[in-house]
Predicted model as a PDB file, atoms N, CA, C, CB and O in Angstrom, pLDDT in the B-factor column:
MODEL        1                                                                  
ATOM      1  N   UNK A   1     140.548 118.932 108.043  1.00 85.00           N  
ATOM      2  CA  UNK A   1     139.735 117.943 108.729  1.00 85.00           C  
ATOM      3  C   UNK A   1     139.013 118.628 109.883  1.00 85.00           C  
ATOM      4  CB  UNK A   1     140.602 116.752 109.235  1.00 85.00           C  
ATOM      5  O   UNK A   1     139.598 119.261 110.762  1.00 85.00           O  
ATOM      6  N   UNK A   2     137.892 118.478 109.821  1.00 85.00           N  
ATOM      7  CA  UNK A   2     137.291 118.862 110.864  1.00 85.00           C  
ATOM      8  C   UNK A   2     136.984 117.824 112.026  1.00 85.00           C  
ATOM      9  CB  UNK A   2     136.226 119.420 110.397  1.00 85.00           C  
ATOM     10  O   UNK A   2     137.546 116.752 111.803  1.00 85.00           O  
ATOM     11  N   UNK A   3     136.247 117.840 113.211  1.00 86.00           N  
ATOM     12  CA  UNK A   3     135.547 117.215 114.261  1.00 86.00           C  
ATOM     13  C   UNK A   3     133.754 117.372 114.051  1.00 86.00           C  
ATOM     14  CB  UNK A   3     136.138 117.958 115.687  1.00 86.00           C  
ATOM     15  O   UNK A   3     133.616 118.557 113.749  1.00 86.00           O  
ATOM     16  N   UNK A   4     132.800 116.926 114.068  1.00 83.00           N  
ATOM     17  CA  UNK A   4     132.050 117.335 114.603  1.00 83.00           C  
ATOM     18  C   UNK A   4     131.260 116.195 115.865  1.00 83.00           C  
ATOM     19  CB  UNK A   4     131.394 117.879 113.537  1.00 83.00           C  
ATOM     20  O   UNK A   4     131.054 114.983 115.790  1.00 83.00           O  
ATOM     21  N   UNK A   5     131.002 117.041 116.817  1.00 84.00           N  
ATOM     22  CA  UNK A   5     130.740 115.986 118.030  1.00 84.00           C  
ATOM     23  C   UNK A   5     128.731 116.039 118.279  1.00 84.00           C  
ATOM     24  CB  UNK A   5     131.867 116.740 119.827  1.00 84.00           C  
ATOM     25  O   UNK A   5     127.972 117.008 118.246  1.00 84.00           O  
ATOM     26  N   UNK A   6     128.433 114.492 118.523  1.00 82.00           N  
ATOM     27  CA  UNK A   6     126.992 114.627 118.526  1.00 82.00           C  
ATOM     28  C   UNK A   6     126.508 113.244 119.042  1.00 82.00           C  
ATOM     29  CB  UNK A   6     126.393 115.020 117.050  1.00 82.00           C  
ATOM     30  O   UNK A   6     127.201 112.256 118.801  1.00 82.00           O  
ATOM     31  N   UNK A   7     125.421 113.136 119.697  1.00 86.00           N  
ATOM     32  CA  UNK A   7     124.876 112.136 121.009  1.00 86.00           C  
ATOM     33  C   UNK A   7     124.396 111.247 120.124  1.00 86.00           C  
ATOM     34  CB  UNK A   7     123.630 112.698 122.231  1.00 86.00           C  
ATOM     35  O   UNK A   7     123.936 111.418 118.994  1.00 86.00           O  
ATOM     36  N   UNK A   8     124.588 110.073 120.900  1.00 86.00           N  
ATOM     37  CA  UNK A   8     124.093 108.551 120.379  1.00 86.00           C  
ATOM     38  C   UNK A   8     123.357 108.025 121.175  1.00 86.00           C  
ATOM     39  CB  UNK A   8     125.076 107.517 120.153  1.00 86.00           C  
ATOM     40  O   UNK A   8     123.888 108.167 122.277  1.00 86.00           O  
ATOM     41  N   UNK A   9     122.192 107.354 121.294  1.00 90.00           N  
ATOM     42  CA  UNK A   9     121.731 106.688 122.510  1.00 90.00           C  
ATOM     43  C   UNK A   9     122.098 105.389 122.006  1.00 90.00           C  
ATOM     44  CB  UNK A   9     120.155 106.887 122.983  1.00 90.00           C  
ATOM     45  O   UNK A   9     122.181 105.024 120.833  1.00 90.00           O  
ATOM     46  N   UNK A  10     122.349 104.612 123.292  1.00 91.00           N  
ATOM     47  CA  UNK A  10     123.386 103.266 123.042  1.00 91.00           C  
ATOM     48  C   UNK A  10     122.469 102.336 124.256  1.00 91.00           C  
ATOM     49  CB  UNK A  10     125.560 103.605 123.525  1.00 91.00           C  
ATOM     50  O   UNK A  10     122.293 102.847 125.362  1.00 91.00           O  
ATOM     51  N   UNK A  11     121.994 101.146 123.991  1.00 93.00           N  
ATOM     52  CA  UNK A  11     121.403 100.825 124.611  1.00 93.00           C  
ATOM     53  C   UNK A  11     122.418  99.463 125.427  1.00 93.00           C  
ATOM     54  CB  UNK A  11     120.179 100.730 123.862  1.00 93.00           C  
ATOM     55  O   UNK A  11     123.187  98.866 124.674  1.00 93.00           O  
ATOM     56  N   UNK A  12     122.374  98.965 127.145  1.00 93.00           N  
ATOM     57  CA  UNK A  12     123.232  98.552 127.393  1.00 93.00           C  
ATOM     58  C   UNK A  12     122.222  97.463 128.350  1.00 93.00           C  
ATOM     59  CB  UNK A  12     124.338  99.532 127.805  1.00 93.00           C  
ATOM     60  O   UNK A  12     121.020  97.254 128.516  1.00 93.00           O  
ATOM     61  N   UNK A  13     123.527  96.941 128.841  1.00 94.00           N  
ATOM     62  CA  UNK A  13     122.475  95.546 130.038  1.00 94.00           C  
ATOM     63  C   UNK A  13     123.649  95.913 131.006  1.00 94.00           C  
ATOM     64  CB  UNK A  13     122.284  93.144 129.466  1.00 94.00           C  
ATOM     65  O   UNK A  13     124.850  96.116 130.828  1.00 94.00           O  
ATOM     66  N   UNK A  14     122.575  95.917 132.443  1.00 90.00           N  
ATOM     67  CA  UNK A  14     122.945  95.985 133.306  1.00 90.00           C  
ATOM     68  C   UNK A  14     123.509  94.857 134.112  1.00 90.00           C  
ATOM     69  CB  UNK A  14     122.251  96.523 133.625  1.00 90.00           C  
ATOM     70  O   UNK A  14     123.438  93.746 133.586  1.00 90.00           O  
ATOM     71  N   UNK A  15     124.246  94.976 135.703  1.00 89.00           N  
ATOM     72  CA  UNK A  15     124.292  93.868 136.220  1.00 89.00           C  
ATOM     73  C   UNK A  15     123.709  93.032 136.585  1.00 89.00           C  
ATOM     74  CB  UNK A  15     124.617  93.875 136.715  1.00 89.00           C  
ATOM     75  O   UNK A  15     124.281  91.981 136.875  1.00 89.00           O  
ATOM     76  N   UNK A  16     122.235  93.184 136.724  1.00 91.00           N  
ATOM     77  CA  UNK A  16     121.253  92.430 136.883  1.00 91.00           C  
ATOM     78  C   UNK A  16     120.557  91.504 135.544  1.00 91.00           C  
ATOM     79  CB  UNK A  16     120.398  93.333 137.474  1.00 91.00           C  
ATOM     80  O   UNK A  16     120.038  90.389 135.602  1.00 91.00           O  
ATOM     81  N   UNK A  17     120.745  92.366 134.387  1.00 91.00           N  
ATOM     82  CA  UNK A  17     120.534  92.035 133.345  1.00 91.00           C  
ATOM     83  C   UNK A  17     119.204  92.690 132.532  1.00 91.00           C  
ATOM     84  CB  UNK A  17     120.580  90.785 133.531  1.00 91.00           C  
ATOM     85  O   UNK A  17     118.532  92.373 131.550  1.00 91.00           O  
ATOM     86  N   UNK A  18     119.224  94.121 133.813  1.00 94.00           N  
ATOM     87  CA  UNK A  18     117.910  94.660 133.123  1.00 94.00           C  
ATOM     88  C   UNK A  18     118.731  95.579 132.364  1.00 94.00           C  
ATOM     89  CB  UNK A  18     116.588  95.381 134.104  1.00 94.00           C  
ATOM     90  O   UNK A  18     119.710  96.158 132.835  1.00 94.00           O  
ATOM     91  N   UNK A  19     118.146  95.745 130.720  1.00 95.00           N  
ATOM     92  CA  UNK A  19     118.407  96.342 129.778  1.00 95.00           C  
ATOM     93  C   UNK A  19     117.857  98.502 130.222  1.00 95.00           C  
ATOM     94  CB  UNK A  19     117.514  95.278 128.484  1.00 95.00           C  
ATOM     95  O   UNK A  19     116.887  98.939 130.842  1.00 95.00           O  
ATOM     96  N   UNK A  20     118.908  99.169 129.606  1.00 94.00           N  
ATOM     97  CA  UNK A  20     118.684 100.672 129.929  1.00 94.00           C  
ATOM     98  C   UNK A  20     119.160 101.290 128.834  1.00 94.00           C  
ATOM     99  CB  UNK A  20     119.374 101.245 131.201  1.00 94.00           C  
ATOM    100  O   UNK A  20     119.921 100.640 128.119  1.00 94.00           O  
ATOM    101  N   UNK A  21     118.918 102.274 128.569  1.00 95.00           N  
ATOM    102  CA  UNK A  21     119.615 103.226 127.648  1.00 95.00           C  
ATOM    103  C   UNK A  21     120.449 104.606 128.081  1.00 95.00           C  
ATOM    104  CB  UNK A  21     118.578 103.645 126.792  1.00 95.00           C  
ATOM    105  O   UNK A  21     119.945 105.279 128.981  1.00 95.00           O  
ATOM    106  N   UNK A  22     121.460 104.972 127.599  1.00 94.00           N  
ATOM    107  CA  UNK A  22     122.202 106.318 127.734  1.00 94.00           C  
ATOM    108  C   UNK A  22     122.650 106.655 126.571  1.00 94.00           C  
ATOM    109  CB  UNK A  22     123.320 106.362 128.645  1.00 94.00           C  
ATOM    110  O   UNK A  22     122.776 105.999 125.537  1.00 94.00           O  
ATOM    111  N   UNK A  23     122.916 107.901 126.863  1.00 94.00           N  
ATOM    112  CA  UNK A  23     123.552 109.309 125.831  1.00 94.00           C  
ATOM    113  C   UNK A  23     124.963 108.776 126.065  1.00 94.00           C  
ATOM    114  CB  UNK A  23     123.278 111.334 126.474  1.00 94.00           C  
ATOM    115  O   UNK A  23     125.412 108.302 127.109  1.00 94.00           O  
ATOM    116  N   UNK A  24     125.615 108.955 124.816  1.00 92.00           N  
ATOM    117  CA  UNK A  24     126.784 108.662 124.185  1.00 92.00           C  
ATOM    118  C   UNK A  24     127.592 109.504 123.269  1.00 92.00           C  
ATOM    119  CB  UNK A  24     126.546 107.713 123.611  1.00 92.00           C  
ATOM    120  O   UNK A  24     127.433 109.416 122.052  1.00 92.00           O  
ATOM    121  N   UNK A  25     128.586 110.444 123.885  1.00 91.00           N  
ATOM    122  CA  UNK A  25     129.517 111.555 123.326  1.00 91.00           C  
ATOM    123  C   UNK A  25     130.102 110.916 121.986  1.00 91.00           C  
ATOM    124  CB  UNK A  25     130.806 111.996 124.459  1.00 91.00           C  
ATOM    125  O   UNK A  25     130.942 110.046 122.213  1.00 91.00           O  
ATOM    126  N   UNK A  26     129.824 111.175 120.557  1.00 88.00           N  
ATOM    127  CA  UNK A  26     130.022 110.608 119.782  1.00 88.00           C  
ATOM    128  C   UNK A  26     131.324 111.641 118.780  1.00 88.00           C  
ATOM    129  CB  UNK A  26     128.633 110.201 119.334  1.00 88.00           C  
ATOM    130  O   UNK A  26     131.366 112.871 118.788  1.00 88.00           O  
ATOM    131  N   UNK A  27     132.070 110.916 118.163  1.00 87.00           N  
ATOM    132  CA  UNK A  27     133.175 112.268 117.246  1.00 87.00           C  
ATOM    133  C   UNK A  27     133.106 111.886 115.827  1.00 87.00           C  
ATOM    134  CB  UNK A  27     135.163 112.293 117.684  1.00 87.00           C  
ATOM    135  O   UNK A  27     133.486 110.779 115.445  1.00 87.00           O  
ATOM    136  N   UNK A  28     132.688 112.667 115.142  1.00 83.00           N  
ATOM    137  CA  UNK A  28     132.996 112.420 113.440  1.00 83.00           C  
ATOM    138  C   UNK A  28     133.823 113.145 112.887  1.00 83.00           C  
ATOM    139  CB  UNK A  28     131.925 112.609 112.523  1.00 83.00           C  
ATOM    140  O   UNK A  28     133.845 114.303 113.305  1.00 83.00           O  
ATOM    141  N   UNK A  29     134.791 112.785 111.781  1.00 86.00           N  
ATOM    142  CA  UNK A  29     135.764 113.975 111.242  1.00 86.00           C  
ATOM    143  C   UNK A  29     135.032 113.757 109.746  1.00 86.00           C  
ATOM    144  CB  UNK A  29     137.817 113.690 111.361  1.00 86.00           C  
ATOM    145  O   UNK A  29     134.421 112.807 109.259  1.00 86.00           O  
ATOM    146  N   UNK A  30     135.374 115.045 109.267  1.00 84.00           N  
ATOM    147  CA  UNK A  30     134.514 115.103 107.992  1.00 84.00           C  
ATOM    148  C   UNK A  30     135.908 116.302 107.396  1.00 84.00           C  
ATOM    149  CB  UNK A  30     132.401 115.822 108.237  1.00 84.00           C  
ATOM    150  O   UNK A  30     136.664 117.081 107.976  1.00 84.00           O  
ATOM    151  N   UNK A  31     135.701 115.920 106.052  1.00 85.00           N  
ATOM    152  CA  UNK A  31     136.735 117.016 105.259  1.00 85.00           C  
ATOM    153  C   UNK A  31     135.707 118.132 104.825  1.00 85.00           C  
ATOM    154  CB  UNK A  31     137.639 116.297 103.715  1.00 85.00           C  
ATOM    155  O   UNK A  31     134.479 118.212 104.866  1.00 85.00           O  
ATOM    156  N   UNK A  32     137.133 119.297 104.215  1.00 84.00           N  
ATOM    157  CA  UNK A  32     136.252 120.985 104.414  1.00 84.00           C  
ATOM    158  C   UNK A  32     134.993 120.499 103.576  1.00 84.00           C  
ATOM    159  CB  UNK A  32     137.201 122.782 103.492  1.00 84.00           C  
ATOM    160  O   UNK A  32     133.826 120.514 103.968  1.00 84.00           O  
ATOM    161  N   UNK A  33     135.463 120.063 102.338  1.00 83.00           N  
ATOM    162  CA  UNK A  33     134.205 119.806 101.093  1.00 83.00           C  
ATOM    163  C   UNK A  33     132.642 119.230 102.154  1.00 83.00           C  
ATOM    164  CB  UNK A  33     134.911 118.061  99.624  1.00 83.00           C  
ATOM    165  O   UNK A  33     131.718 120.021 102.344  1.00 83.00           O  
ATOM    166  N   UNK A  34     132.621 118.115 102.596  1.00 80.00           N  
ATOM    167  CA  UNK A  34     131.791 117.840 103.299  1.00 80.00           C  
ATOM    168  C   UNK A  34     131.088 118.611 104.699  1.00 80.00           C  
ATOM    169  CB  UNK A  34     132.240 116.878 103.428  1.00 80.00           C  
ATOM    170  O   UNK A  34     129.946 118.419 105.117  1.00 80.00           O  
ATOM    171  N   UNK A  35     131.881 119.316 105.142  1.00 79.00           N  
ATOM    172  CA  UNK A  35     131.983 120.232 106.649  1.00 79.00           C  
ATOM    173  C   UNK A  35     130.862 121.527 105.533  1.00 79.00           C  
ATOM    174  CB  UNK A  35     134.380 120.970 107.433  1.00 79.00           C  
ATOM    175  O   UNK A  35     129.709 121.630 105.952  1.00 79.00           O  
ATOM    176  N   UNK A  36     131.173 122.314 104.381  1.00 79.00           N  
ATOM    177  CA  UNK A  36     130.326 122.960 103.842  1.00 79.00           C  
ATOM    178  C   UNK A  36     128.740 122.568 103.915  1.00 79.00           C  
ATOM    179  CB  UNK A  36     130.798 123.004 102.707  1.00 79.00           C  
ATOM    180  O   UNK A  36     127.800 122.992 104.587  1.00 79.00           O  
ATOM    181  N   UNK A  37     128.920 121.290 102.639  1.00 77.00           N  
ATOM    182  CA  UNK A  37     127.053 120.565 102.767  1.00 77.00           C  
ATOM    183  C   UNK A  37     126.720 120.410 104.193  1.00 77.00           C  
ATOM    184  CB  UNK A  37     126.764 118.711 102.043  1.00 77.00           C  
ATOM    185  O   UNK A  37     125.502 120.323 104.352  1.00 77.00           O  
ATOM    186  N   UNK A  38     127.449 120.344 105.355  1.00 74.00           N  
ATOM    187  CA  UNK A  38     126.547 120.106 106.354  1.00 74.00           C  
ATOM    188  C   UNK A  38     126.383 121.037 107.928  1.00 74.00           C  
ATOM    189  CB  UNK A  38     126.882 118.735 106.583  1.00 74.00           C  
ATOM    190  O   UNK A  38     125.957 120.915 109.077  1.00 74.00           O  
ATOM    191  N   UNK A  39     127.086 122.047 106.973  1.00 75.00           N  
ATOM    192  CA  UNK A  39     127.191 123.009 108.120  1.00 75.00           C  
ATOM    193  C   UNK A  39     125.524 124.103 107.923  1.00 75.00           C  
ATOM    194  CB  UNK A  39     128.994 124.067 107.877  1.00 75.00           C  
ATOM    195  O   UNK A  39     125.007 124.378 106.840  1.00 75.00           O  
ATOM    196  N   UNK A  40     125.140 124.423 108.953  1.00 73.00           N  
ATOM    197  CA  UNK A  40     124.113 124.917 108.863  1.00 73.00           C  
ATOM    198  C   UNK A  40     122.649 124.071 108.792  1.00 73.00           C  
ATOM    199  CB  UNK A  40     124.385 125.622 107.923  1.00 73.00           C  
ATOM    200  O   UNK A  40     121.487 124.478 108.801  1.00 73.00           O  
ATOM    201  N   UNK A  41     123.118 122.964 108.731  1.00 70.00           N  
ATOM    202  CA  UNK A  41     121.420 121.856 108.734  1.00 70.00           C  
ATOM    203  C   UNK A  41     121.774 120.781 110.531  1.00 70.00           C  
ATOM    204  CB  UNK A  41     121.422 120.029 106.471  1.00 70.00           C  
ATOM    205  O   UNK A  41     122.691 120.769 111.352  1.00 70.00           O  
ATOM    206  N   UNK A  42     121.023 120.368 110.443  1.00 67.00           N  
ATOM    207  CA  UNK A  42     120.658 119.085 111.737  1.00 67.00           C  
ATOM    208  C   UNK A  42     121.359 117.804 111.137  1.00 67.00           C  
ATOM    209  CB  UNK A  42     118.656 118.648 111.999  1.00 67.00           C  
ATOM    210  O   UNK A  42     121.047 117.013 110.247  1.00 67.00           O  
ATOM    211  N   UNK A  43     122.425 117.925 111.982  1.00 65.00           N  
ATOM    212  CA  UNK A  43     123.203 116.702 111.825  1.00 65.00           C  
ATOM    213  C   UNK A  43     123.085 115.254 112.212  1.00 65.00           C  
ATOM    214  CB  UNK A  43     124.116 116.954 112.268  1.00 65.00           C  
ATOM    215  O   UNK A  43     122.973 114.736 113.323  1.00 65.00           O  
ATOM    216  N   UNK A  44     123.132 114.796 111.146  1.00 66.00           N  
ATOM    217  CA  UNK A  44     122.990 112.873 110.984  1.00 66.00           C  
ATOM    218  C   UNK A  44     123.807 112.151 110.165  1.00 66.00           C  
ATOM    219  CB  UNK A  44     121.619 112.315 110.359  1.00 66.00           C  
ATOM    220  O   UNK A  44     124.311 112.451 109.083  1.00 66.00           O  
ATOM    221  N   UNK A  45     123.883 110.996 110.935  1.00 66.00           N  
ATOM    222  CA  UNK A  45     124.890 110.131 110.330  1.00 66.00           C  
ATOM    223  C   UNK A  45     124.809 109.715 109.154  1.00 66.00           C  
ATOM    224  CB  UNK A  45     125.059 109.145 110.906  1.00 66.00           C  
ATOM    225  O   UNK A  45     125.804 109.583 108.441  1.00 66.00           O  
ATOM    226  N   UNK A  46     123.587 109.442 108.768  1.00 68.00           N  
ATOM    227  CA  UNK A  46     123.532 109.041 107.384  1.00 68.00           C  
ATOM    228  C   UNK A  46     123.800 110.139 106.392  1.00 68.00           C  
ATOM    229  CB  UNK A  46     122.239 108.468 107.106  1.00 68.00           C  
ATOM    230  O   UNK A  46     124.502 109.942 105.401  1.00 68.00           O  
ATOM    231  N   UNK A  47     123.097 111.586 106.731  1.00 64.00           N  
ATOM    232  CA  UNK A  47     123.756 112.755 106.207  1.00 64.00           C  
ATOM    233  C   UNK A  47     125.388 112.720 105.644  1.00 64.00           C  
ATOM    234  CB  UNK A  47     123.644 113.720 107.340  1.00 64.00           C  
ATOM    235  O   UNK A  47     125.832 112.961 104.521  1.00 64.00           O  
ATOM    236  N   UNK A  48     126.292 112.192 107.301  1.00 61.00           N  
ATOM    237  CA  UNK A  48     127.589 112.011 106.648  1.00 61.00           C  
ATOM    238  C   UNK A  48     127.762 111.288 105.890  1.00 61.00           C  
ATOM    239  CB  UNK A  48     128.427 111.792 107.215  1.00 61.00           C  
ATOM    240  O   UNK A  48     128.583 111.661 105.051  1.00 61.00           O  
ATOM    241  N   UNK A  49     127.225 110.026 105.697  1.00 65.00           N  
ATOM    242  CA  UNK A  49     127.627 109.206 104.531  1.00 65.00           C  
ATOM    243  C   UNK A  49     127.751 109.189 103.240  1.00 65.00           C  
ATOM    244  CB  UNK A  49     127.183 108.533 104.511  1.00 65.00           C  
ATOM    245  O   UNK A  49     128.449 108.555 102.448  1.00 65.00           O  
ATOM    246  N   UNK A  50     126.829 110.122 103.152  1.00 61.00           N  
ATOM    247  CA  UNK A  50     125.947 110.281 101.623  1.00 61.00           C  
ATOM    248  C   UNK A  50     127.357 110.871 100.918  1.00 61.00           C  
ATOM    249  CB  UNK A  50     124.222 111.670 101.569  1.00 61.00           C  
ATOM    250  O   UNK A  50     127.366 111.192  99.729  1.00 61.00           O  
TER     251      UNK A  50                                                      
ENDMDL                                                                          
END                                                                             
């Protein structure tokens, strides 16, 4: 099992109620078979799914 870690922008509401966005430390585990197809390309989630 691997980890691989990668940013999400997550959009949130403030206390006022004005809406903002931030970066979001994200973790995926992927097995070796899958960790191969996606090692070496630009990683995306839908990538993992497939």
């Amino acid at each position: 099992m691997r980890r691989i870690h990668y940013i999400e922008i997550i959009r949130k509401r403030g206390w006022l109620g004005i809406p903002y966005r931030m970066p979001k430390l994200r973790t995926a585990h992927v097995d070796e078979r899958r960790w191969q197809q996606l090692r070496g390309k630009p990683f995306s989630l839908s990538a993992m799914l497939l």
